[in-house]
C-alpha positions as CSV (number, residue, x, y, z in Angstrom):
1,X,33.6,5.6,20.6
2,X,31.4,2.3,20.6
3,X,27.7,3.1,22.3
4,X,26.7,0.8,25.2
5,X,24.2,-1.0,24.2
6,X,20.8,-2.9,26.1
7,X,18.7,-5.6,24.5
8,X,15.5,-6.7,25.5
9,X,14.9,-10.7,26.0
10,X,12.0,-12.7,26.1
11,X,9.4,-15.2,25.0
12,X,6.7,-14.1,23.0
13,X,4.3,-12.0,24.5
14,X,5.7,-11.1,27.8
15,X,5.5,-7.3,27.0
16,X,8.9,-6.4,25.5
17,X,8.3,-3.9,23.0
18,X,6.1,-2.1,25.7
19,X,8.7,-2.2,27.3
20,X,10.8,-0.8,24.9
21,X,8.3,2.0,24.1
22,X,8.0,2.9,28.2
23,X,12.0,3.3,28.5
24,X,11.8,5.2,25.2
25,X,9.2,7.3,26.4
26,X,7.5,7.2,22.9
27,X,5.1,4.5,20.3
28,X,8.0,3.2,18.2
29,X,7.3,-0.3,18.4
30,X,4.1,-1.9,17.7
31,X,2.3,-3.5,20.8
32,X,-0.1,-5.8,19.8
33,X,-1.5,-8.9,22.2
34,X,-0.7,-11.1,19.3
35,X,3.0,-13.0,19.6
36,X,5.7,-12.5,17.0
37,X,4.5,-8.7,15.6
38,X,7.8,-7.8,16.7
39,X,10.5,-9.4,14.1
40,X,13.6,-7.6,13.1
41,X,15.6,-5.6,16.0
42,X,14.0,-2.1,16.6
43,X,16.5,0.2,18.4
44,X,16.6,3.8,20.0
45,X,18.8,6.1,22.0
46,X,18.5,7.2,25.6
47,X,20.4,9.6,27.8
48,X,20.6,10.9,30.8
49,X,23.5,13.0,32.0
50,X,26.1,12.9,29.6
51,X,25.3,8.9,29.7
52,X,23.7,7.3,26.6
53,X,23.2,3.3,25.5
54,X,21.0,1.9,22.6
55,X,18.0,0.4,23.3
56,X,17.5,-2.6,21.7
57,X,13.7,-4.6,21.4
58,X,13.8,-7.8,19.9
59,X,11.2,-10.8,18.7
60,X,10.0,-13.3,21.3
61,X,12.8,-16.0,21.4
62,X,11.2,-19.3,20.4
63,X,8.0,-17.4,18.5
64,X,6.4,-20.0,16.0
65,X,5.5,-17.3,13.1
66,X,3.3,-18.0,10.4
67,X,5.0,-16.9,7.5
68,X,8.5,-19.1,8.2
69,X,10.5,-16.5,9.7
70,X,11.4,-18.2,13.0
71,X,15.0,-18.7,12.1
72,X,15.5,-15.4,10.6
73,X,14.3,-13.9,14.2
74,X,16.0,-15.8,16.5
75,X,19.2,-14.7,14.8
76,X,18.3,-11.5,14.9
77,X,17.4,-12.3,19.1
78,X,21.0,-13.6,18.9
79,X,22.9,-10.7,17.1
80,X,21.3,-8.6,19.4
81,X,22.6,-10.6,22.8
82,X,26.1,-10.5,21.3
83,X,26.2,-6.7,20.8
84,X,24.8,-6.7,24.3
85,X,26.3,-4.9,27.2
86,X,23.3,-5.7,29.5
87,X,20.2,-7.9,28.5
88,X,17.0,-7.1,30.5
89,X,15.7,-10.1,30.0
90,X,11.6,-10.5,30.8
91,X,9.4,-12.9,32.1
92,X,5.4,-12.4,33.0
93,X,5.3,-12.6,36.8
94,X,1.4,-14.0,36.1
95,X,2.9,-16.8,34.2
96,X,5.6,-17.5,36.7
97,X,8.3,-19.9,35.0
98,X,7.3,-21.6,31.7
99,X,10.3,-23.9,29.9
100,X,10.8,-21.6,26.9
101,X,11.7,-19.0,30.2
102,X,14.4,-22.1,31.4
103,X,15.8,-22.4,27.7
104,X,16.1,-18.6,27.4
105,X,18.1,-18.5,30.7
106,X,20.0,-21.2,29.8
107,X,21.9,-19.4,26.7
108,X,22.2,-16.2,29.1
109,X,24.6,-18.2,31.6
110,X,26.1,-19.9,29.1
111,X,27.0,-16.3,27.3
112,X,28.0,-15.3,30.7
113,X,26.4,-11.9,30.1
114,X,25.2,-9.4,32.2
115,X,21.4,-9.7,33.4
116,X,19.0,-7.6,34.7
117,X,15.9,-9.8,35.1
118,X,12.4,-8.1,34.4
119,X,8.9,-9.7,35.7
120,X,6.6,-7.7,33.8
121,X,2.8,-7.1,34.5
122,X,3.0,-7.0,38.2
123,X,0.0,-4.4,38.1
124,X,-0.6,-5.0,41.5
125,X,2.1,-4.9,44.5
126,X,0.8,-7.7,45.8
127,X,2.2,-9.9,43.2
128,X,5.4,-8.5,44.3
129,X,6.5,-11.8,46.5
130,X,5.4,-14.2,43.3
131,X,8.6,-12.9,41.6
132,X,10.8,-14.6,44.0
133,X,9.9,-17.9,42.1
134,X,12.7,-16.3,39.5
135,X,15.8,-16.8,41.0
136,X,15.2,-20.0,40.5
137,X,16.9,-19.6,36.9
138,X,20.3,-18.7,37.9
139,X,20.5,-14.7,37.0
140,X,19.6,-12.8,40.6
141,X,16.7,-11.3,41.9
142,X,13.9,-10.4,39.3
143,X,12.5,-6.4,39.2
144,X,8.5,-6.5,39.1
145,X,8.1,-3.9,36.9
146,X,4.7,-3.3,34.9
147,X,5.7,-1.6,31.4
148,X,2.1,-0.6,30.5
149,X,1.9,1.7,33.7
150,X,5.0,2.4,33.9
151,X,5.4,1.1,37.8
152,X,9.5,1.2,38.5
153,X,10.2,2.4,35.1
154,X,12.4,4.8,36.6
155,X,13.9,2.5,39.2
156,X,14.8,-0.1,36.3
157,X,16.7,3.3,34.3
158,X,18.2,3.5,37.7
159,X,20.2,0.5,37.4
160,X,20.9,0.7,34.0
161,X,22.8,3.8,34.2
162,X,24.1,2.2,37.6
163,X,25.6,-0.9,35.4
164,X,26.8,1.0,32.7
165,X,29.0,3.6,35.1
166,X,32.3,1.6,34.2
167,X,31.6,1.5,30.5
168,X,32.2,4.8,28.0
169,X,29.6,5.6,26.4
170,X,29.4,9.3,24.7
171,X,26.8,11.3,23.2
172,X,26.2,9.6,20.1
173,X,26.5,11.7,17.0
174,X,24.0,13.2,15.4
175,X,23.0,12.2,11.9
176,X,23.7,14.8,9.3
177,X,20.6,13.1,6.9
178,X,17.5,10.6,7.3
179,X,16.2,8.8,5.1
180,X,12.8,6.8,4.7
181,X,12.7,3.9,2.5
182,X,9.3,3.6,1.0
183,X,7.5,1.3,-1.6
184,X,5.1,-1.4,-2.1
185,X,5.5,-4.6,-0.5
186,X,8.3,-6.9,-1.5
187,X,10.0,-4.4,-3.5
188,X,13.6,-4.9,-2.1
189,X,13.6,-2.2,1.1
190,X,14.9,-4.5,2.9
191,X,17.5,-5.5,0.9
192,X,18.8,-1.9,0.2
193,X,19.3,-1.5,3.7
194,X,21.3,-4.1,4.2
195,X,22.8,-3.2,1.0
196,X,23.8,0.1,2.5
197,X,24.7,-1.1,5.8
198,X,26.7,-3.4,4.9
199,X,25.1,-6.1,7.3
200,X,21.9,-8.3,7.7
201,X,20.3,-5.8,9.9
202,X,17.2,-6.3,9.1
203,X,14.9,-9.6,8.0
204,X,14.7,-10.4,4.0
205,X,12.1,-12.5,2.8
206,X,10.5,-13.0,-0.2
207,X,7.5,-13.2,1.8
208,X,5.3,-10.3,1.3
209,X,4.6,-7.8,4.7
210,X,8.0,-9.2,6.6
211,X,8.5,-5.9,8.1
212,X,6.2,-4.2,10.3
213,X,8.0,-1.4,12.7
214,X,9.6,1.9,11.1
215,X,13.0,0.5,11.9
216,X,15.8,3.6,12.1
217,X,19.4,2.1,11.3
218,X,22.6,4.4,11.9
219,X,25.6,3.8,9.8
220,X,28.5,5.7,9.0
221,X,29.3,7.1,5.2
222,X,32.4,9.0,4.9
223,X,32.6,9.8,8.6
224,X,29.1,11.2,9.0
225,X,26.5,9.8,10.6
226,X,23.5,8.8,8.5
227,X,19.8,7.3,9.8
228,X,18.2,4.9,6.8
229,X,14.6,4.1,8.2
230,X,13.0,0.7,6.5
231,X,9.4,0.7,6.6
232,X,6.6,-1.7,6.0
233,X,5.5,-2.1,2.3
234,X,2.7,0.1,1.6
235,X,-0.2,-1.7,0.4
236,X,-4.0,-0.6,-0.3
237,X,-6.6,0.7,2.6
238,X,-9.0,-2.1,1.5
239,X,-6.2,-4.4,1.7
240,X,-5.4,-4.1,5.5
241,X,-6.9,-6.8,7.5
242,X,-5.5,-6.3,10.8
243,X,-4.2,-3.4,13.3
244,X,-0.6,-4.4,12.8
245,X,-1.0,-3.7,8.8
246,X,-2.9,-0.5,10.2
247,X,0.0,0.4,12.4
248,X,2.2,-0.3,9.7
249,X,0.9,1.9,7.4
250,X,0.8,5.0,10.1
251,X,4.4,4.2,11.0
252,X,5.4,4.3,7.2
253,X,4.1,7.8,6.3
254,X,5.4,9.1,9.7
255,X,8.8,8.0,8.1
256,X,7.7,10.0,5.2
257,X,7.5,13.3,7.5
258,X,10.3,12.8,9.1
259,X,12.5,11.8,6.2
260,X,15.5,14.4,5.0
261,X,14.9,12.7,2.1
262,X,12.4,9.6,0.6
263,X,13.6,6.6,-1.6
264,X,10.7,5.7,-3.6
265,X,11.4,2.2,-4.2
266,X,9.4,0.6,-7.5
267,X,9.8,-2.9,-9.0
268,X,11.2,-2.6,-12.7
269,X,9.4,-6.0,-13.2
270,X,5.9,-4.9,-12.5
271,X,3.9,-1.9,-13.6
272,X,3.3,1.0,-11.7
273,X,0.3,0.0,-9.1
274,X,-2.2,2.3,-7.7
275,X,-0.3,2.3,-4.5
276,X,2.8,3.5,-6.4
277,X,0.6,6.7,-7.3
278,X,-1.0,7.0,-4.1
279,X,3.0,6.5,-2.2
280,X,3.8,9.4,-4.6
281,X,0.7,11.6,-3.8
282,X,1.4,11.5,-0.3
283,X,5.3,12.3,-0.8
284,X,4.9,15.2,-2.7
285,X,1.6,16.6,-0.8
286,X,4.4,16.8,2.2
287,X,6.6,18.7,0.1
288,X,9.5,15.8,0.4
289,X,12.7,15.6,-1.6
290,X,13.1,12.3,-3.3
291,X,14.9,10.0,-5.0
292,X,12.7,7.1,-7.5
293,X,14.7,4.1,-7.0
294,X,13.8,1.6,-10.0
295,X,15.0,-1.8,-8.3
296,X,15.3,-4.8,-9.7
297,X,16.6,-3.7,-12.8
298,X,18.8,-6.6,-13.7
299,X,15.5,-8.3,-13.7
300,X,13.7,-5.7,-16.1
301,X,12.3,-6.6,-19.5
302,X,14.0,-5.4,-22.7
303,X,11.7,-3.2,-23.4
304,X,11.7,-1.2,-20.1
305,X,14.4,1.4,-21.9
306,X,16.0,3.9,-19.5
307,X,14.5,6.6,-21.3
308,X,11.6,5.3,-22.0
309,X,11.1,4.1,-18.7
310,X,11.5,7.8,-17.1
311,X,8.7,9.2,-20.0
312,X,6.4,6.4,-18.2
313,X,6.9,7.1,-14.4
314,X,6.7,11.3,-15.8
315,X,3.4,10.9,-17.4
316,X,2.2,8.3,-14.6
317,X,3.3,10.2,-11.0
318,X,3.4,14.0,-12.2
319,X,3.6,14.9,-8.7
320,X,7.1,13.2,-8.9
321,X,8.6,15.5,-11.9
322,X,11.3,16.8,-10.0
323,X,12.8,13.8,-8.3
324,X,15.7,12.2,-9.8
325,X,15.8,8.4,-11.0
326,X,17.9,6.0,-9.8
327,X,18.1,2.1,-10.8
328,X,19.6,-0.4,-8.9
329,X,19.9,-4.0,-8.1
330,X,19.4,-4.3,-3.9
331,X,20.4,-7.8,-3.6
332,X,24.1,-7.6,-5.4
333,X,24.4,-3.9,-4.0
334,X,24.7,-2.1,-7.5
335,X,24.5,1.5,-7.6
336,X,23.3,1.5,-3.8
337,X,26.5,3.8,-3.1
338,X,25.6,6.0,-5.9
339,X,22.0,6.4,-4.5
340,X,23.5,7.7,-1.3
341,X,25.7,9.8,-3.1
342,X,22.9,11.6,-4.5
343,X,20.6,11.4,-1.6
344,X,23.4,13.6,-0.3
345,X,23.2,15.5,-2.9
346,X,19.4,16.3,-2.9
347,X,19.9,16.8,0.5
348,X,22.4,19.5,-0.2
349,X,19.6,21.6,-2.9
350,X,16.6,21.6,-0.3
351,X,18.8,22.6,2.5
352,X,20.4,26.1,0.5
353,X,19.4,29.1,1.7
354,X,19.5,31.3,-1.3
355,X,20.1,35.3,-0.6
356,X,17.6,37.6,-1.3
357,X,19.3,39.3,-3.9
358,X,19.7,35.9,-5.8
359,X,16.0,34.8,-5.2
360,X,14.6,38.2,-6.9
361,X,16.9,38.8,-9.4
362,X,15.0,35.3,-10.2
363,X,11.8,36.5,-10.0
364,X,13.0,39.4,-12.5
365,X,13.7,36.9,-14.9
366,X,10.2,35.4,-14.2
367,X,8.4,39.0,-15.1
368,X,10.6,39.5,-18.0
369,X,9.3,36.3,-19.4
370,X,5.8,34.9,-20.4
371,X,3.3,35.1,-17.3
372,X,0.8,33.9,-19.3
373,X,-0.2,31.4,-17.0
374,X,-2.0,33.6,-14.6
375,X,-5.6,34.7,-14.0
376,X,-6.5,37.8,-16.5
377,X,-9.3,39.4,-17.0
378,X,-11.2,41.6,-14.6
379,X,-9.4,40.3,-11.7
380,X,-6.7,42.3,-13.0
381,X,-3.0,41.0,-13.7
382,X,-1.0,39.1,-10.9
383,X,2.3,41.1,-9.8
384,X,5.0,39.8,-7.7
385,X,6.9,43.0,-5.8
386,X,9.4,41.0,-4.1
387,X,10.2,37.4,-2.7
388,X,12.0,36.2,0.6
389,X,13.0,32.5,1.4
390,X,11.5,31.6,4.9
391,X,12.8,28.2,5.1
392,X,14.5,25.3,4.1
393,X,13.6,21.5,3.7
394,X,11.3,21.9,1.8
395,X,12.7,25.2,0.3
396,X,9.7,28.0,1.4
397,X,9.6,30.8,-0.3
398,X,7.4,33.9,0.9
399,X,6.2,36.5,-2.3
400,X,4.7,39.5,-1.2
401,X,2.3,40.0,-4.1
402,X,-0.8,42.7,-5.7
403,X,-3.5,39.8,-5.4
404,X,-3.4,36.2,-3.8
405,X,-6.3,35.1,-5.3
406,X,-4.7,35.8,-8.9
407,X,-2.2,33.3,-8.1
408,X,-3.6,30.4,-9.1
409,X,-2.1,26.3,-8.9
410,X,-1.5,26.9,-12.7
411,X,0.5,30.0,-11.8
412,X,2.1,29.0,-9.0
413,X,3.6,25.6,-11.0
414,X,5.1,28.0,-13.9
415,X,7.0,30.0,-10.9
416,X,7.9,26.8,-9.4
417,X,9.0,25.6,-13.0
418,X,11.3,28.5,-13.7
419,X,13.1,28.7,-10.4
420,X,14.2,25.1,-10.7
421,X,15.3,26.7,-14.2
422,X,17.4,29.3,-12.5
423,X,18.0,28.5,-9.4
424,X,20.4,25.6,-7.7
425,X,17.2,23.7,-6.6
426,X,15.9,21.8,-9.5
427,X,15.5,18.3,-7.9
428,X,13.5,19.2,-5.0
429,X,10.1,20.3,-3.8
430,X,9.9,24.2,-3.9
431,X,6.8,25.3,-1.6
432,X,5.3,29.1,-2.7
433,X,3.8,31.0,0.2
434,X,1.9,34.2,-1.1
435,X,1.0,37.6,1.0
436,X,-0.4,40.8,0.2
437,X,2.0,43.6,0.1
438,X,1.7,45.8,2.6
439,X,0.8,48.5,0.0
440,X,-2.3,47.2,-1.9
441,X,-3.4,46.7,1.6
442,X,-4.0,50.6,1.9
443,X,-5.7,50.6,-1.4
């Protein structure tokens, strides 16, 4: 069953994505008093007794923006109206009417669509009456609302819900995996999304920096439910000029934390950057499954052999060593299917539970072999009784050991190395958690 859906309308700067974020009742898209931050369409999901729509925040219609992407948002405004059950569409009730307001209006009649007209920034209930001046274009009576103090935010849910009574509309499912496309600027996240979806859902530009939101896109893969989140392209600290890039940046490692699992996106026609190393510092310091996508590769120099090429990003992002390589080619959709496919796959090995019995017949093998690796000497030798797994995503697992301090980070990487040996878990992060036993404790 089809989700209702609400889209949010307006000129620039009238206060749509806070909005957005009010209803939401969370940051997801960035506010910022300059017009046109807000490009591609940013979307959520709100409930409220068994009664669900998607939320839907959009650019300013008729935004001028800098980097010649006008055309590229006002179809996105426009895809938006058509998927439209309801559009709240808002004006600022201390502009009162201004003609990009009349133009706007104009295409809501002529779509005959269903209106619920917002005057936003009515701080003060004595600029109540001025929103009378409204009705003026055709659509009803106009809601003062203010969405930065959240003044009949509830009232405006109110008749939402009250609108969407006659529609179905269930509880939309929940997604099985998420996952966070990451990168560099301009290295073709964008593209694979639309690559995956199957759609232009989001802007492509060669333009460097065209997204800016953490945009979460639902599609459906073999009848489940998956959540792709695009991101902004990750570029150095020195190298963000503004608080949009800085909100950028904070909204792109958020998708990092809250990834199933990360597609590291690099360009097979450049070398790996600084920012690719820092990128892959920060995923595996948050213990993250992931997949290296090398895209671009029809585009790749003779010289950049498969092989080769996986030596190079080895030796260059260590931290990486357990995440499988992919290469695609984002803008004729090669091997995107395949990514999934293994996406689903790596989501499937950090998500195991492995039974205690497995896990330290495992660690049996470990003692068997060479532990030369740990701290000798008067410290005395490092002994693992027993291990337990205490979690999944990233796979946790909890030894109960002689000494702590004996188990060292080169220790600890040769226990890591060996379970990915033995164990179905070789592509993901394996976190080790160490504890005294309760034994040694006495002694």
């Amino acid at each position: 069953m089809a989700m209702a859906a609400v889209a949010i309308i307006g000129r620039p700067n009238v206060g749509k994505s806070s909005l957005f974020n009010a209803l939401a009742g969370e940051m997801i898209s960035i506010v910022e008093p300059t017009a046109g931050v807000t490009r591609d369409r940013v979307s959520t999901i709100i409930g409220r007794n068994d009664k669900y729509f998607e939320l839907i925040d959009t650019g300013g219609y008729g935004v001028v923006d800098v980097q010649q992407l006008s055309e590229h948002i006002e179809q996105q405004i426009i895809t938006a109206i058509e998927s439209a059950n309801i559009v709240l569409f808002m004006v600022d009730i201390r502009e009162g009417i201004v003609p990009l307001d009349e133009k706007i209006a104009r295409l809501l009649r002529k779509e005959g669509l269903d209106v619920i007209g917002v005057a936003n920034k009515a701080d003060d209930a004595k600029m109540f009456p001025a929103a009378g001046e409204f009705s003026k274009l055709g659509l009803g009576e106009f809601l003062c609302i203010s969405a930065t103090n959240n003044l009949n935010k509830q009232v405006l849910l109110d008749r939402i819900f009250e609108r969407l009574s006659g529609i179905e509309s269930a509880r939309p499912a929940k997604p099985v995996m998420k996952i966070a496309i990451v990168g560099k600027q301009n290295v073709g996240k964008s593209t694979l999304v639309n690559a995956m979806v199957g759609s232009e859902r989001v802007i492509v530009s060669e333009t460097p920096g065209t997204t800016r939101d953490a945009i979460d896109v639902r599609f459906e893969k073999d009848s489940k439910t998956i959540v792709v989140i695009d991101t902004a392209g990750i570029k150095k600290k020195s190298k963000i000029a503004d608080s949009i890039g800085f909100y950028s940046y904070v909204r792109a490692t958020r998708s990092i934390q809250r990834a199933d699992v990360v597609l590291f996106l690099i360009d097979a026609t450049t070398e790996v950057s600084e920012v690719d190393k820092k990128i892959a510092r920060f995923i595996a310091d948050e213990y993250k499954s992931c997949i290296i996508v090398i895209n671009k590769w029809d585009l790749a120099k003779e010289t950049a052999v498969t092989g080769n090429y996986e030596d190079y990003l080895t030796k260059l992002l260590p931290g990486l060593s357990y995440a499988p390589i992919a290469f695609t080619t984002a803008t004729e959709a090669k091997n995107v299917q395949s990514v999934l496919d293994l996406a689903a796959e790596i989501f499937g090995q950090t998500t195991t539970w492995i039974t205690t019995g497995r896990l330290n017949k495992a660690f049996e093998a470990i003692k068997a072999g060479s532990m030369s690796a740990g701290k000798r000497g008067g410290g005395g030798h490092p002994n693992i009784y027993y291990a337990t797994q205490v979690a999944v995503n990233p796979v946790t697992i909890l030894m109960f050991v002689n000494k702590p301090e004996l188990f060292d980070e080169n220790h600890r990487r040769f226990i890591v190395g060996r379970l990915r040996e033995l164990l179905p878990i070789s592509e993901v992060p394996i976190r080790l958690l160490v504890r005294t036993h309760r034994t040694e404790k006495k002694n």
